[in-house]
N, C-alpha and C positions, 0 to 999 in steps of 0.2 A: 357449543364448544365447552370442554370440560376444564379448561385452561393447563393440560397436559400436550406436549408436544410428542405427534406420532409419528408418520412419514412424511417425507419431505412434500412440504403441498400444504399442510393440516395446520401453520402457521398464521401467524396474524396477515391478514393480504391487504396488499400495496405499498408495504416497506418495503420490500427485497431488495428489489428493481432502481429506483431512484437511491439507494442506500448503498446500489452496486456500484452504479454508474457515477455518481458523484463522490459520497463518502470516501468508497475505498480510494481512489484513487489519488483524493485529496489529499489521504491521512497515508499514504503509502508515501506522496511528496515529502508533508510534512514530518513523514519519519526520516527520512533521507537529510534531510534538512538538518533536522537536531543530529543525527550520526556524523555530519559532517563537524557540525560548530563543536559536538563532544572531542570528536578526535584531535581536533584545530587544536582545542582547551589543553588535552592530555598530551599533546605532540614531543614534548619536550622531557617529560616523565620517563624513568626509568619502569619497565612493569614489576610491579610488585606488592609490596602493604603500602607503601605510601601513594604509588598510582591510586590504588582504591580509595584511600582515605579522598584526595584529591577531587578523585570521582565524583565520591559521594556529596564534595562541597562545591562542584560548580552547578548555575540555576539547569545547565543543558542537559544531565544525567536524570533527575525528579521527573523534571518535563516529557523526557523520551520515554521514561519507562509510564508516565501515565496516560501519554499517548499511544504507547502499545497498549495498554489495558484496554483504553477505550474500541483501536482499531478492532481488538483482538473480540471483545463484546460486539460492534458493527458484525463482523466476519460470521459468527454464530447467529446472529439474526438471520444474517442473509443465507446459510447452509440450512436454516430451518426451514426455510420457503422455496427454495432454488437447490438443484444439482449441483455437485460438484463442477460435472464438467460442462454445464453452463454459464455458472458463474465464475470461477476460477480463469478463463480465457481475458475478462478484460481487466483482472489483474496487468494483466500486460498493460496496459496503457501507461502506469506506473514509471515503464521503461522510457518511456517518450517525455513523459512530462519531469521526470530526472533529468532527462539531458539538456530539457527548456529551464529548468532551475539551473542547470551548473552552466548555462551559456547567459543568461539574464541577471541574473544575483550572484553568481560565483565568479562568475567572469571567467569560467573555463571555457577554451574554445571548441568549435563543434566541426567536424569535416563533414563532407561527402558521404564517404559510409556510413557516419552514424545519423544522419538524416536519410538516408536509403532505406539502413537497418530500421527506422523508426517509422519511416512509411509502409517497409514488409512489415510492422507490429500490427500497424493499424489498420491495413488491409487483410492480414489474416483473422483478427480482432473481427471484424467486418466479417469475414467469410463464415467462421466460425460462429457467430449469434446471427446469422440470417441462415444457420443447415436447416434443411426438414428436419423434424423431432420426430423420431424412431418411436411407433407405436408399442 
């Protein structure tokens, strides 16, 4: 390996995978997470220069955005080893475990549907990483 990235495949192998299925999904919660506590913080703000300034002085704005850096770095890891539309499907899960953070630590409530909606996530989730791969 010449330490140049080629096609998708020609990447460092056995990161992708466990990087998919844990990381992303983790760091997609805990981006949700910080989105929430940022808004909570700004809720009461007018938008404008002083929204910003604001912004920029609670610890949940730093954190968020160096949390996307990092997802954002995972993501390219795993597009170097994995197809898009391989990998990109259990992005989804994301959905599901959003809604186990806003009923558990939010204390938002959860109905019916979106426990429906969160089982069709994960059974298509399922369908879609068990298809035959197209020669």
């Amino acid at each position: 390996m010449t330490g140049t990235v080629g096609a998708v495949g020609d990447g460092p192998r056995g990161f992708a995978r466990p990087l998919l299925w844990l990381a992303m999904p983790l760091l997609g919660l805990a981006n949700q997470y910080l989105a929430v506590r940022t808004a909570r913080a700004l809720a009461h703000d007018p938008f404008g220069p002083a929204w910003f300034t604001h912004a920029a002085h609670t610890p949940w704005v730093p954190a968020w955005i160096g949390l996307e850096l990092i997802t954002l770095a995972i993501w390219m890891t795993v597009l170097a080893e994995l197809s898009l539309s391989a990998a990109f499907p259990v992005t989804a899960l994301g959905y599901v475990l959003v809604v186990g953070l806003g009923w558990t630590v939010l204390g938002e409530p959860v109905n019916i549907l979106e426990i429906l909606g969160g089982a069709a996530i994960l059974i298509g989730v399922w369908l879609v990483g068990d298809a035959p791969k197209q020669p």
